[in-house]
C-alpha atoms as one frame of an Amber mdcrd trajectory, in Angstrom:
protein
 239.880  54.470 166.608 238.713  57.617 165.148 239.219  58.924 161.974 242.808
  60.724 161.338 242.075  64.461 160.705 243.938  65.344 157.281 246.230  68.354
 157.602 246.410  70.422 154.330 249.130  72.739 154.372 249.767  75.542 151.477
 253.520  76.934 150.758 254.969  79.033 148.755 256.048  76.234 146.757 252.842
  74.296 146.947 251.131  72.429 149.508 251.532  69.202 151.333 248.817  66.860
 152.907 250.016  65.143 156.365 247.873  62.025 156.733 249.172  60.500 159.948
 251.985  62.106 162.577 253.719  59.931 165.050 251.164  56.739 164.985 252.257
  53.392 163.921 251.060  52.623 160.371 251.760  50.846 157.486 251.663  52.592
 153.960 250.870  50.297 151.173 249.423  51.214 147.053 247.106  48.850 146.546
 246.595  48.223 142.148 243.452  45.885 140.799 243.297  45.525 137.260 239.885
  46.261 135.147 237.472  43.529 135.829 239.193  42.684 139.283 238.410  43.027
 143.152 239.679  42.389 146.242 237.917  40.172 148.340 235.087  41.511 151.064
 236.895  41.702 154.205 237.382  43.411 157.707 240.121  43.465 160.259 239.642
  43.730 164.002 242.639  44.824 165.214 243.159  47.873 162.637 241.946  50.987
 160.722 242.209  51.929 157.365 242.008  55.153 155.629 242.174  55.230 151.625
 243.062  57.221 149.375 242.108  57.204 145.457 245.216  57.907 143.558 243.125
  57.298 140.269 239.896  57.881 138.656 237.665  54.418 138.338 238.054  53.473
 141.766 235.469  51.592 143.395 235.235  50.881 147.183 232.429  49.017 148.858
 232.046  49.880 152.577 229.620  48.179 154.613 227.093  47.334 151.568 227.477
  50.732 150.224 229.438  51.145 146.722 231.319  54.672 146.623 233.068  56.194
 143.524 235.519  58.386 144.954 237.735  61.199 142.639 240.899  61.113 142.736
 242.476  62.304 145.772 239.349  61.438 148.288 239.646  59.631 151.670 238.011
  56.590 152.304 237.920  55.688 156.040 237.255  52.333 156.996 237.377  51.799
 160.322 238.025  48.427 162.535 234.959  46.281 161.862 233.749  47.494 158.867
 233.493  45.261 155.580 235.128  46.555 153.099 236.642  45.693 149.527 238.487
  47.494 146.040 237.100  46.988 142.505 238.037  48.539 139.102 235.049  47.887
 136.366 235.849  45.910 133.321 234.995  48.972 130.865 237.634  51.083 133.036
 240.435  51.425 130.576 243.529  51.132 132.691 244.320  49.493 136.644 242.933
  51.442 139.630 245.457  52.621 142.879 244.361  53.408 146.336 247.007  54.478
 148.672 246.336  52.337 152.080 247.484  53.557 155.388 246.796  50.911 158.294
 246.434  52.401 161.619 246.724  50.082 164.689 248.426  46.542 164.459 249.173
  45.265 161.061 249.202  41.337 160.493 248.185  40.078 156.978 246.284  37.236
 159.526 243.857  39.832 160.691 241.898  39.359 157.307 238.760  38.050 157.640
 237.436  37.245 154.233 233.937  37.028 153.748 233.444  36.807 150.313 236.909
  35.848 147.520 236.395  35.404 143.792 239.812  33.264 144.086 239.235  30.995
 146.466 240.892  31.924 149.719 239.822  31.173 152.922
């Protein structure tokens, strides 16, 4: 799947940023608290594009840590490993804004590394 194209649209009374028209996805905020990350994963059957809603986020994709401002797209497409962290010294929770592209099913996580335990 390729990488949506963003839309960015001015009007007079602002502006308005289309992320996805007429595909199935699934639109989740994802919130980790300071000292806390998600586990390493990747999905097969589904895309991913995120979107910082606050400073402090931290993504790893594919071994590679990125720091993105707030407001930044992260894709991370089917096959790629890919996990959310928020530093201990960061003084408040992180948010990413998750749209799934493709089929969703919570089963399609394939967790390759969890600081809680799961399989």
């Amino acid at each position: 799947m390729d990488q949506p194209k963003t839309l960015h649209v001015d009007k007079p009374w602002g502006s308005f940023d289309q992320f996805v028209l007429n595909q199935p996805c699934t639109v989740k905020i994802l919130t980790c608290n300071p000292g806390q990350r998600l586990s390493l994963q990747r999905h097969r059957h589904r895309s991913e594009l995120w979107v910082a809603l606050d400073e402090g986020v931290v993504i790893e994709r594919d071994g590679q840590v990125l720091t993105p401002d707030r407001g930044a797209e992260v894709w991370l497409p089917a096959g790629c490993t890919h996990r959310l962290s928020c530093e201990a010294r960061c003084p408040h929770p992180v948010r990413v804004m998750e749209i799934s592209l493709g089929t969703f099913d919570e089963s399609d996580i394939e967790r390759l590394e969890d600081v809680y335990g799961r399989a």
